[in-house]
Backbone as numpy.savetxt, mean C-alpha at the origin, in Angstrom:
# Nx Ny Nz CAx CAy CAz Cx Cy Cz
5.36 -20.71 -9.60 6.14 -19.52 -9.84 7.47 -19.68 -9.10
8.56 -19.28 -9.59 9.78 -19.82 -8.81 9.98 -18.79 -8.16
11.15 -18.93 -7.52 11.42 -18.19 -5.98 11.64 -16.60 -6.66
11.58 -15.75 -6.16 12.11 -14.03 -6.54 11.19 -13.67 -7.72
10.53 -14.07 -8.11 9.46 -13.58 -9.29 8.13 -12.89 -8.62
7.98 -11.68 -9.39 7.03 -10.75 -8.53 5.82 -11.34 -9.51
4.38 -11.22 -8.33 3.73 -11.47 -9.66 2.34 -9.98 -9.51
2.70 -9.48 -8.57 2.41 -7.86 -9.10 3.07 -7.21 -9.58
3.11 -6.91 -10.62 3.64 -5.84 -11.58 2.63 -4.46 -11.55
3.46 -2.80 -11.27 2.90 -2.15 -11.15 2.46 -1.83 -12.82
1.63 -0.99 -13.08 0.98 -0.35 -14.23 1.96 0.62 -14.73
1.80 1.52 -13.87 2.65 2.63 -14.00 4.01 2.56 -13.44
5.17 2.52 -13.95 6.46 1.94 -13.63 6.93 3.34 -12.74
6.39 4.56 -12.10 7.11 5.15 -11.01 6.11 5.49 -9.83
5.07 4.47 -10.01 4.07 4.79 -8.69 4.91 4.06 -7.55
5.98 3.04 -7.93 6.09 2.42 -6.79 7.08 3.06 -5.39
7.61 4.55 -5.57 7.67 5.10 -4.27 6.69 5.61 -3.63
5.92 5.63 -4.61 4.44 6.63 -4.36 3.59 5.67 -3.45
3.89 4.58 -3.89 3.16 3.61 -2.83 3.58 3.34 -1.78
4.91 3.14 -1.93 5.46 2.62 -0.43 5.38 3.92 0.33
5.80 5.40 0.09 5.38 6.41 0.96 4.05 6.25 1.43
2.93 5.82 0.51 1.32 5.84 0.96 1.56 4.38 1.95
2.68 3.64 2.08 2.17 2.27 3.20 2.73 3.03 4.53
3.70 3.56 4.34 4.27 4.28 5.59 3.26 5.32 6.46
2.65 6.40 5.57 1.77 7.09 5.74 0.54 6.50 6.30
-0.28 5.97 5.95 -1.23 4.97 6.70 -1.02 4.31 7.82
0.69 3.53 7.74 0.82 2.44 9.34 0.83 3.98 10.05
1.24 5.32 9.92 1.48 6.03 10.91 0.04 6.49 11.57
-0.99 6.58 10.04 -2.52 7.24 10.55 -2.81 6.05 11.73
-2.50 4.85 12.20 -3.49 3.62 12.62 -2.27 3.46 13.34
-1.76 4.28 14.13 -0.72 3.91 14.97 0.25 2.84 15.45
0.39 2.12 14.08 1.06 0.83 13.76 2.74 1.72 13.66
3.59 0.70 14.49 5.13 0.57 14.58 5.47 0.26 13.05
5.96 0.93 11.93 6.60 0.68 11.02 8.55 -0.30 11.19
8.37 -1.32 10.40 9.67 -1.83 10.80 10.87 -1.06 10.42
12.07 -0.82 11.36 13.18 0.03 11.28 14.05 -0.55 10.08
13.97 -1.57 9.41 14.92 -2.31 8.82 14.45 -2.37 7.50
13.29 -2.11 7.62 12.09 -1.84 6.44 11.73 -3.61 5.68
11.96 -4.12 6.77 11.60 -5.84 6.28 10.02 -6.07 7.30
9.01 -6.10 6.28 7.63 -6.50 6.88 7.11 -7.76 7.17
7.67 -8.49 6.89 7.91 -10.26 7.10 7.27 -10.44 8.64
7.98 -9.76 9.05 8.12 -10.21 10.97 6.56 -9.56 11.75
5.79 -8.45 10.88 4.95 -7.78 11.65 3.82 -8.63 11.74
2.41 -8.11 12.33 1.53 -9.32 12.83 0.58 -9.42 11.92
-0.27 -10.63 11.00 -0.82 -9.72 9.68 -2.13 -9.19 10.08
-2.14 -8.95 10.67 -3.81 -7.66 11.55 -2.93 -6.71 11.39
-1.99 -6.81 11.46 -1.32 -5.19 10.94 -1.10 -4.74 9.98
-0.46 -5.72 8.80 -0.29 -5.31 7.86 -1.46 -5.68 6.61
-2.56 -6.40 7.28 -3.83 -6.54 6.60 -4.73 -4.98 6.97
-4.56 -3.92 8.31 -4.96 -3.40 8.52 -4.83 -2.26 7.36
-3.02 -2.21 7.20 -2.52 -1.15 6.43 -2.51 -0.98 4.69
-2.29 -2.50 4.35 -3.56 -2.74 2.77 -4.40 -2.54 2.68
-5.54 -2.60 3.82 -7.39 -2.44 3.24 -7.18 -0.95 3.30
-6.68 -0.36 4.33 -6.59 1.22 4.60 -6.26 2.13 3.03
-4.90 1.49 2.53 -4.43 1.68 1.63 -5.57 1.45 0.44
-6.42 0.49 0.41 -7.07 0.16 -0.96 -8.23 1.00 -0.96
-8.70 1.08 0.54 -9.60 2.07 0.79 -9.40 3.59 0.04
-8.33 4.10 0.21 -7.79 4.87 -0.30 -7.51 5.91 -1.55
-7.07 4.61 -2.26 -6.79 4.62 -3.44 -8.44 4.20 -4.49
-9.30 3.79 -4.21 -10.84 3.63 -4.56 -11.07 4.81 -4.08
-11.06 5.84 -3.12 -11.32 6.73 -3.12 -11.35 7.92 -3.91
-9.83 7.69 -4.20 -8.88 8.73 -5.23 -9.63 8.41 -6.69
-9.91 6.94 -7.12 -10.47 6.65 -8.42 -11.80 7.27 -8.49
-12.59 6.96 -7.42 -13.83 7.42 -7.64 -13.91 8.95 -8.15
-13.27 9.81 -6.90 -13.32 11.47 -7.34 -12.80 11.69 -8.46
-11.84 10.58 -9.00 -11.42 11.08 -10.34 -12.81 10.78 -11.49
-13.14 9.49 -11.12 -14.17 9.58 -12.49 -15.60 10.49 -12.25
-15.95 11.03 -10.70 -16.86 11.62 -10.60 -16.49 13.35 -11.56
-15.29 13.48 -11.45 -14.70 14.74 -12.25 -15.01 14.79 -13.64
-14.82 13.44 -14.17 -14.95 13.30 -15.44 -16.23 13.92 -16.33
-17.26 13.32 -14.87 -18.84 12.92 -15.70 -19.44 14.73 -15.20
């Protein structure tokens, strides 16, 4: 894959502030320093592995109650 090519593509083309507010929101629940410059490159990845599982945790959550609504 060459350089600058994303290879997550979101689903829904305006979740993606919705997400990055939900990464901010989480480093704050787990008392993780969010970077001021907003470049995550530099942080430690126990941190930012902490703030994905948190996040996926999350969001499986949100799916579940939705399909438990359904049934």
């Amino acid at each position: 894959m060459a350089l600058g090519q994303k290879r997550n593509e979101l689903v829904v083309k305006g979740a993606a502030k919705a997400l990055d507010q939900l990464k901010y929101e989480v480093a704050q629940e787990l008392g993780i320093q969010t970077p001021q410059d907003g470049y995550w490159g530099t942080m430690l990845t126990r941190d930012t592995g902490a703030i994905g599982g948190n996040i996926t945790r999350k969001l499986v959550a949100l799916a579940e109650a939705q399909l438990a609504g359904r049934q």
